[in-house]
Structure formats: C-alpha cells, structure tokens
N, C-alpha and C positions, 0 to 999 in steps of 0.2 A: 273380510279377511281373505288372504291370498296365499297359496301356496308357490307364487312365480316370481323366483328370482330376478335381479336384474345384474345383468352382465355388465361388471365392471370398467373395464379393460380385454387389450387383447388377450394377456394370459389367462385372466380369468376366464375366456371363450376358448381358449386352448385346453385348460384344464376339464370343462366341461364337455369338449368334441372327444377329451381321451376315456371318457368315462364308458366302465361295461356297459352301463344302463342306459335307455333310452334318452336321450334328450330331445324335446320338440322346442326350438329355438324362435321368438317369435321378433319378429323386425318388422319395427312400428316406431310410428312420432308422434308427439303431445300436439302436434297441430294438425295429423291423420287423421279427417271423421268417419272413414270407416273401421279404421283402428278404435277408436274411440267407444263406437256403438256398438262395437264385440269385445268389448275391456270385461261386461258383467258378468257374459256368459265365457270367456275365458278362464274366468277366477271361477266359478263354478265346474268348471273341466277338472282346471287343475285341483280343487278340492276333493271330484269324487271319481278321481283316473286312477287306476292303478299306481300304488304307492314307489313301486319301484319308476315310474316315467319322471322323469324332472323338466318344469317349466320354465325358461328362460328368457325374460324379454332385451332384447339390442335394442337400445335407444340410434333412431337413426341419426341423429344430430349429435350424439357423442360417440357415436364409435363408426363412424363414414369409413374409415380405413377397414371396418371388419365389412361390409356391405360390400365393400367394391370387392375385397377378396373373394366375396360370397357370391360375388355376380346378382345380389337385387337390385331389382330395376322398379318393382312394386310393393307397396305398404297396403297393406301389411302384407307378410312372406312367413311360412311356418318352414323351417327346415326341420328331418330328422333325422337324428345323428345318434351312432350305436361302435361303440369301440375305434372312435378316429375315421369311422363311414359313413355316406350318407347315405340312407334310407328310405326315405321319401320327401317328398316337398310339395308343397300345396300354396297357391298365390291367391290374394285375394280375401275379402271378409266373408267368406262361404263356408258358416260352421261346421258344415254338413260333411262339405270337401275335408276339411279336416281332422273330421271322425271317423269320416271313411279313410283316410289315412293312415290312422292311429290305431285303428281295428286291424289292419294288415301287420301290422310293428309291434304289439302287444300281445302278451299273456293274459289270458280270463286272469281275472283276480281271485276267484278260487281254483282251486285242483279238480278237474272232473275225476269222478271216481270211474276206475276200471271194470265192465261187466265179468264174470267168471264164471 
C-alpha cells in the first residue's frame, strides 16, 4: 500500500503545486531502474512522513510536457513544492538526499512542548 498519488494531467499538477501543504513531486518512468529500486522504500516514506506532506509521482512518458516545464533532465527528480514555490529539489535515487530534504521542508510530526 501506497500513499503516492499519481499525477494526472497538467491541472491536476497545477492544483497540487497550489497546495498550502507540502508537495514532494517525484518524476520517474516504468522503465527507470533506479526509479524502480526506490519504488519500496518510497512507499514506506510516504506511509510514515508527516501526514500533512503529499506524495506525487509524474510518470515521465505521460506527462513530458510537465518535465520540460519542470526543467528534468534526470530520473528520478524529487521536486518540493509549498503554496505555488519550490522548495527544494533533490536529483537522483539517493534516499538519504531526499530525507535530508524533507527534514529542512517539514514540521516534527508531533508538537514539542514548551520548557517554563
């Protein structure tokens, strides 16, 4: 099980780049093997990232028109995208890179409480 959408169409990547919340947008193709060999551990991201991040995969072969808009030149490409801005981006099947990403972009999933 997955929590990673897959991007329709343009509007449908339009309506997700307008989103308050976090988007990590991930541009990959069914015949990328490094895309491929981070599909497991991606769906495990998306299962236990903060609820408020939403995961997005661009199929490159159907939506080449959002790619070239997007300037990818590499598969897999994580974009992140927060209220219509990008935020960071990370190229490459380097989970690590990714996390460390996403660390910068994100809220602790709980509240730390206040000393007084």
């Amino acid at each position: 099980m997955s929590k990673i959408r897959t991007v329709r169409d343009a509007d449908h990547f339009r309506d997700l780049v307008a989103s308050p919340n976090l988007t990590v947008f991930i541009f990959s193709a069914t015949w990328c093997g490094p895309c491929r060999e981070i599909a497991d551990e991606l769906d495990r991201l998306s299962l236990h990232y903060h609820p408020d991040v939403t995961f997005a995969k661009v199929d490159a072969d159907d939506n080449e028109d959002i790619l070239v808009k997007c300037r990818v030149a590499v598969l897999p490409t994580f974009m992140m995208v927060r209220d219509g801005v990008q935020v960071g981006f990370a190229v490459g099947a380097d989970m690590e890179d990714l996390k460390m990403e996403l660390q910068l972009h994100t809220l602790p999933t709980e509240p730390k409480l206040a000393n007084k």
